[in-house]
Structure formats: structure tokens, C-alpha cells
N, C-alpha and C positions, 0 to 999 in steps of 0.2 A: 687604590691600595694594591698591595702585591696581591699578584697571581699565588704565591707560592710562599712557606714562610723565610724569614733572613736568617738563618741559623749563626749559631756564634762561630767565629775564625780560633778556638781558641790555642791552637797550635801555630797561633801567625797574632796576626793585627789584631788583639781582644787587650781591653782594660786588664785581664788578668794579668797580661805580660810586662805591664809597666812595671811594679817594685822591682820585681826579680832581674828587673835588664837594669836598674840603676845602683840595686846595691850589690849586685854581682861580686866580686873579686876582681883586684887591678888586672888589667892585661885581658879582658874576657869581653868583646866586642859586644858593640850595642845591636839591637838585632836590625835586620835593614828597613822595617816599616817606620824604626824611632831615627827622628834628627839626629845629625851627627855634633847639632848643637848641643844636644845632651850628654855632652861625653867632653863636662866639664866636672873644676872638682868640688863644685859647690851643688846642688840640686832642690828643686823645691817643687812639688805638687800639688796644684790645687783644684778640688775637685768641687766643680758646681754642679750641684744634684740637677736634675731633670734639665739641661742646656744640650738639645739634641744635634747633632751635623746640618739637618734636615733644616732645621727648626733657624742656627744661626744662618745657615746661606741666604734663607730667605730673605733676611734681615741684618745684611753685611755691612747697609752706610752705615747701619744705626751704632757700630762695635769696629771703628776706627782702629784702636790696639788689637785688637784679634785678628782685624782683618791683613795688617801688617805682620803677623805671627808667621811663621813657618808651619801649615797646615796639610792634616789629612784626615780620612775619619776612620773610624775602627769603630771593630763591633763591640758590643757588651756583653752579659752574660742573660741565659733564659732560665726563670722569665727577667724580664727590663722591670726589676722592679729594687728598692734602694738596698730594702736589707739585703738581697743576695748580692748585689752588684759592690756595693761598699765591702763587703766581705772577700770579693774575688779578687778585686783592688788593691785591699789592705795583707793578704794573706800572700796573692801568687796562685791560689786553688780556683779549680773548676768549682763550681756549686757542687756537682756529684762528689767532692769531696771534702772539702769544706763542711756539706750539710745544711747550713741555713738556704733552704732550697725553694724559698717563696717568702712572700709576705704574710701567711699564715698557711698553715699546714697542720699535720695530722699527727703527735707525739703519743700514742699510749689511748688513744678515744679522746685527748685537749687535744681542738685545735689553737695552737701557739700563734698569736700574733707578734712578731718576732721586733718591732719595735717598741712596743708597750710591752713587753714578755709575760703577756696574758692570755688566759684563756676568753670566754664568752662572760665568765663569771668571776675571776679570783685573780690570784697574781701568783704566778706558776716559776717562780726566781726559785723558790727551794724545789719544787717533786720535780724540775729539771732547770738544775745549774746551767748557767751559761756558758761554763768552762766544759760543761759535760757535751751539750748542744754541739760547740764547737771547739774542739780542743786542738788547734792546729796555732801556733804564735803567728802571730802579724810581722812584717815588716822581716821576715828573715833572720825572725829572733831578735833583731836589733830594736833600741826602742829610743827613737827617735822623738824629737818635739812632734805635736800635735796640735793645731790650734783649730778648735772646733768652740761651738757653743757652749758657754761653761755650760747651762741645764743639764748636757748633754754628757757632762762628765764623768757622775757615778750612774747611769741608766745601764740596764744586764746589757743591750745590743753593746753598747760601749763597751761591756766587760769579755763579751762575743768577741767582737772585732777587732778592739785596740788595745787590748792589757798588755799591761807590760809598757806601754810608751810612754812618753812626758806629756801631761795634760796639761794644757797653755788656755785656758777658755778664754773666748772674745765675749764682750754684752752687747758691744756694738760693731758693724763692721766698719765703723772706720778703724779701727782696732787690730786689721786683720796684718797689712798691710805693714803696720810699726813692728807688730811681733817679731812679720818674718824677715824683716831686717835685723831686728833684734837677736835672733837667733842664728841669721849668717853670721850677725859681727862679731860673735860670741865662739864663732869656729866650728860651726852645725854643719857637716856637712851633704845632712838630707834633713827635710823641712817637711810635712806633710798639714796640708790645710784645706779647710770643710767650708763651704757658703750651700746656704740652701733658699737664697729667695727667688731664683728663680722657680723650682720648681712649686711653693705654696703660692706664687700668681700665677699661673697655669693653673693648679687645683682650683683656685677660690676666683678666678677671675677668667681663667680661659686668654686666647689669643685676642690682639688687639691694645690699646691704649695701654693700660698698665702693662702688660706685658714688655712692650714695646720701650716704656718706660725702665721697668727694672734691668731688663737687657744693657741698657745705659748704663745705669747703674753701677752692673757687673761688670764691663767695659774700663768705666771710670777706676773698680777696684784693682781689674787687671794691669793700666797703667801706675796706681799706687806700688804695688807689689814690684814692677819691675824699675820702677824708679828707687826703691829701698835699696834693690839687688843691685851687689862689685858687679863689674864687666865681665869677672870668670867665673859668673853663677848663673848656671839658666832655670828658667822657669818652664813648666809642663803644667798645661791645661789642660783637662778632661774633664768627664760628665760619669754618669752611671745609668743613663738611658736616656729618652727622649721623649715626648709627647704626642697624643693623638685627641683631639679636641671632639669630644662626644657630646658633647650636652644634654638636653633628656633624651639621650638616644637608651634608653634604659631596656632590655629587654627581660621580662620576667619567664622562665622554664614552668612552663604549662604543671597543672597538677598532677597529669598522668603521668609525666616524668618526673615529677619530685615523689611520686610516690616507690620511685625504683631507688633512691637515693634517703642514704641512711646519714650521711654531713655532709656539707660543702666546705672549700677551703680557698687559699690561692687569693687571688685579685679581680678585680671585674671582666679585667681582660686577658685575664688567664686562669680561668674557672676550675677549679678540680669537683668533679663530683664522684661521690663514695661510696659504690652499689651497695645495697641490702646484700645480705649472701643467696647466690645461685640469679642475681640478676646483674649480672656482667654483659653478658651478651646483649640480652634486652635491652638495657642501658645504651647500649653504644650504638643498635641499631634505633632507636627512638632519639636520641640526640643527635644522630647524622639526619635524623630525615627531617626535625625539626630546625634544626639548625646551620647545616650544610652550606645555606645561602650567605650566612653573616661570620661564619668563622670556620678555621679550622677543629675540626672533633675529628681524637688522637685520642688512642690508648697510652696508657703508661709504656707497656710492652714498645711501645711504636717511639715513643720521646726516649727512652732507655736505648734502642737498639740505633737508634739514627744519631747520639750524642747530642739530643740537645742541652743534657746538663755535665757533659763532658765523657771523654773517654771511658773513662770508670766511675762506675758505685759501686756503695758495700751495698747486699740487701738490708741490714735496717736504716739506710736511708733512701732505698728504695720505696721502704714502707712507709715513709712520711708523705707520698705522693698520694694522691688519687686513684680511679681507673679510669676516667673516662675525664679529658679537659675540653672546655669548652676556651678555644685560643682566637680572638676576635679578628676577624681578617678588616672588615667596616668599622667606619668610626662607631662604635657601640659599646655596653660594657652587660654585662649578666648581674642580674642581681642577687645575693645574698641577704637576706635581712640581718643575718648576723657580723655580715660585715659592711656596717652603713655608721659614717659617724655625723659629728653634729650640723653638718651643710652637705649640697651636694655636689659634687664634683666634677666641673665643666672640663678640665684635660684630665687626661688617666693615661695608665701605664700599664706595663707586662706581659702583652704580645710580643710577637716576633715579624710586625711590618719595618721596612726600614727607616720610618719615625721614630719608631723607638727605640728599634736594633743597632745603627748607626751614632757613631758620639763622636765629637769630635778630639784630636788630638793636636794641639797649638805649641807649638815651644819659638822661644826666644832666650835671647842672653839678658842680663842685667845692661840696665842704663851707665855706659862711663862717666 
């Protein structure tokens, strides 16, 4: 594992730079980390959640059309986790602007779990709207087809992230594939499309045999999708993080330090803890000495002044952070009780090693 963490490129090679370099204005050059193949006048995105750099190299016979793709990797956004990264993606924004600034965090005393848009107890869509959350349009104002899972249509993170667009829901992925041909032939000329199986065999299965499987899978999709695509449409493949394979590596925060900590938030492998008032200090010396060995332990002040949620924040989204994060360097993850759902979770996310910091970036043209 790194020495050191991966911090995001986001003034260069970051997931955030892709819309904004494609639907730019005529005449406004691609930037030089993106293919020059993408500087056609058809375009189509699609992002497969948790499909890390790291993760396909390893595994390059098994993803034949990728492996033919025109490839480099780029970083994502911190932490590596969906809802900030699909946001940074769909928008153009750093996290520190945007706001949706982890997978649960700190609104007002709720902590928001930002794809369920719940608290621990309730469903928190109205004491804070989604438009309020994050009020910055997708897509550069434009609003382009989408083809994502219908489920996933009316959910708030949907209303967060992609309002305003054409909603296209798939049930099945072979499905995905017909749309976005469907939508070039129709004179689309920007596409944006969601697959997430990789990343739920990773969670519920870890690396190995299914994995290795759905990987296929997604391969197989990717050749769908460019066989639909004219010869003057290319396609752009990316990810929203990567994986690190923990399994009961579960580490629980001693009571003597949970008793310094007033909520937890964040992800396993990017822990925010929430000092009582006047134990700031303490906290953060108790957390480096307990934990020092298996992760990075970061003040807020420290992630704020080194950009790792971007150049700028406002402070009240400063105040959706933490003080003290527990940022896993080992394959491990921190436990929360409050945030554990119905199985437990063989790969995880939200650190800053280059597992999960690194994603890839694939482009190709359409089949003639």
C-alpha cells in the first residue's frame, strides 16, 4: 500500500474534467490527458462504478475491448466514494464545491447518508432538499439522455446529481447498449450512461471468480455499446473509484476514544470522527497513536489546506466534515455501528491509496 496518500489531479487528469472538456464550446481544445479520439461530434460516457486502473490491469486478457481501447488512468475525487465522485463527474465541480462531500456526513447534528438521503432514523428529502444539498446543474446546464437504472430515477442523490437531464432507465443491461444507439441515431450528441455491477461483486463477493466473471461481463457490454456507435461517435470509459479488498479486516476504535467522539460519519475507509467540545486535541492525539500503523489520521484543517476536496470551500461545507479522519492506508476499514447494512463487505472504498484513487480512462470510436 502507499507510503503516502494519492491525492486528486483535479486541475489536470481527475474524473471531474471530463464533461466540461466535452461539452465545452466549438473551437475550445480537448485537454491533453483526453484522446484526441474524443474530439468527435457524437460523444458518449460511460461510467462503471467501482472498475479501478489498478484493479483492470491486473486483469487485461480477461477485457479484450478495453484492452484495445485507447487507455490512461486518472484520478478521482476524495474521498473514492460513488456519491461524491458521480457528482464531480456529472457536475464539473470539486467536492469542496459541489458539497456532497462523502457517503454520509454531518448536516445540522443528521448525519446524511447521501444515497439513501437518510438520516440513522428518518428520510431527511424535506429538512434538507436535494436541490438545497447541492445546487449546482449537471452536465453544463445541458441535459442530455441518461441511461441509468430506472429504480434509480426518482431517488433525491438523482435529484442531487442529474436533474434536469432525460431519464432513459434500463431493467436490464442488455438494455444499455440498444438505448445508446438509440439515442445517437436520434441525433444525441452527448450520451451519458451508469452500470454498477461491478462494483456490488466487489462489495458482496470480493476479488476472484465472480469478479473476474462480471469484469467479462462489462467487457462484453463495452463491445455492445461500440458496435451500436456511427464510426464519427466515440465512446469514453471511466470509473468513480476503485477497490481495496478488506475482508474481516474490521478494525473497531477502542472505547477510550469513542468516548472523545460525539458522531461518526464518512465510510470505513474514510472515517470522520466528531470531537465532544474542547477534545479536539485529544482526539487527534489518541487517534494517531492508536492508529498511526493502519492509516492515515488527518485533521480537517490538514485535508482543507492540502486540497484534498479541491482548491476551495465555503465554510458551511466545511462544516459537514469532521475533525479528525481515520483514512485507511492497509487493507482495513473502521467500524461505525451506524453505518453497517444488511451483509458485510469484502471490498470497500474511500481512501486515497492508488486502488482506489486511480480509474481508468478508455476511449475509442464507434464500429464502421
Amino acid at each position: 500500500m502507499n507510503e503516502q496518500p494519492v491525492l486528486p489531479n483535479y486541475s489536470g487528469a481527475n474524473v471531474r474534467g471530463i464533461i466540461p472538456a466535452l461539452l465545452a464550446p466549438k473551437g475550445v481544445p480537448l485537454p491533453p490527458w483526453i484522446s484526441p479520439l474524443a474530439n468527435a461530434p457524437q460523444r458518449v460516457v460511460l461510467v462503471i462504478d467501482g472498475l479501478g486502473w489498478e484493479q483492470l490491469q491486473e486483469r487485461i486478457a480477461l477485457a479484450p475491448t478495453m484492452a484495445s481501447m485507447a487507455a490512461s488512468s486518472i484520478t478521482t475525487v476524495a474521498p473514492t466514494t460513488t456519491a461524491t465522485a458521480l457528482t464531480s463527474i456529472a457536475t464539473g465541480l470539486t467536492p469542496g464545491e459541489h458539497g456532497l462531500i462523502g457517503y454520509r456526513f454531518d448536516v445540522g447534528g443528521d448525519v446524511l447518508n447521501v444515497l439513501r438521503w437518510r438520516g440513522d432514523h428518518n428520510d431527511l428529502r424535506r429538512s434538507h432538499p436535494p436541490r438545497d444539498m447541492q445546487p449546482y446543474p449537471p452536465f453544463m446546464g445541458e441535459a442530455p439522455p441518461v441511461i441509468s437504472r430506472t429504480e434509480l430515477e426518482n431517488s433525491a442523490f438523482t435529484e442531487a446529481h442529474l436533474r434536469g437531464s432525460q431519464p432513459n432507465g434500463w431493467r436490464l443491461a442488455s438494455a444499455i447498449a440498444v438505448e445508446i444507439g438509440r439515442q445517437l441515431r436520434a441525433g444525441e450528441r452527448f450520451v451519458y450512461a451508469y452500470y454498477d455491477g461491478i462494483d456490488k461483486t466487489a462489495h458482496e463477493r470480493g476479488f476472484g471468480d465472480y469478479y473476474d466473471a462480471e469484469l467479462q461481463t462489462v467487457d462484453r457490454l463495452v463491445a455492445e455499446v461500440l458496435a451500436q456507435m456511427p464510426s464519427n461517435a466515440t465512446l469514453l470509459v471511466t470509473a468513480d473509484h476503485g477497490q481495496v479488498q478488506v475482508g474481516n479486516n474490521v478494525i473497531h476504535p477502542s472505547d477510550s476514544l469513542l468516548a472523545m467522539v460525539r458522531l461518526q460519519s464518512g465510510e470505513g475507509r474514510f472515517r470522520w470522527l466528531h470531537a465532544r467540545s474542547g477534545a479536539h486535541a485529544d482526539l487527534f492525539a489518541a487517534a494517531t497513536e492508536a492508529h498511526a500503523g493502519q492509516a492515515w489520521v488527518v485533521t480537517r484543517a490538514q485535508t482543507i489546506d492540502e486540497g484534498w476536496f479541491g482548491p476551495v470551500m465555503s465554510p458551511p461545507i466545511a462544516g459537514r466534515l469532521g475533525d479528525v479522519a481515520l483514512v485507511a492506508r492497509d487493507p482495513v476499514t473502521f467500524f461505525d455501528p451506524a453505518d453497517s447494512g444488511p451483509y458485510e463487505l469484502v471490498c470497500r472504498h474511500g481512501s486515497l491509496t492508488s486502488a482506489e484513487m486511480l480509474v481508468p480512462l478508455l476511449v475509442a470510436a464507434g464500429r464502421p
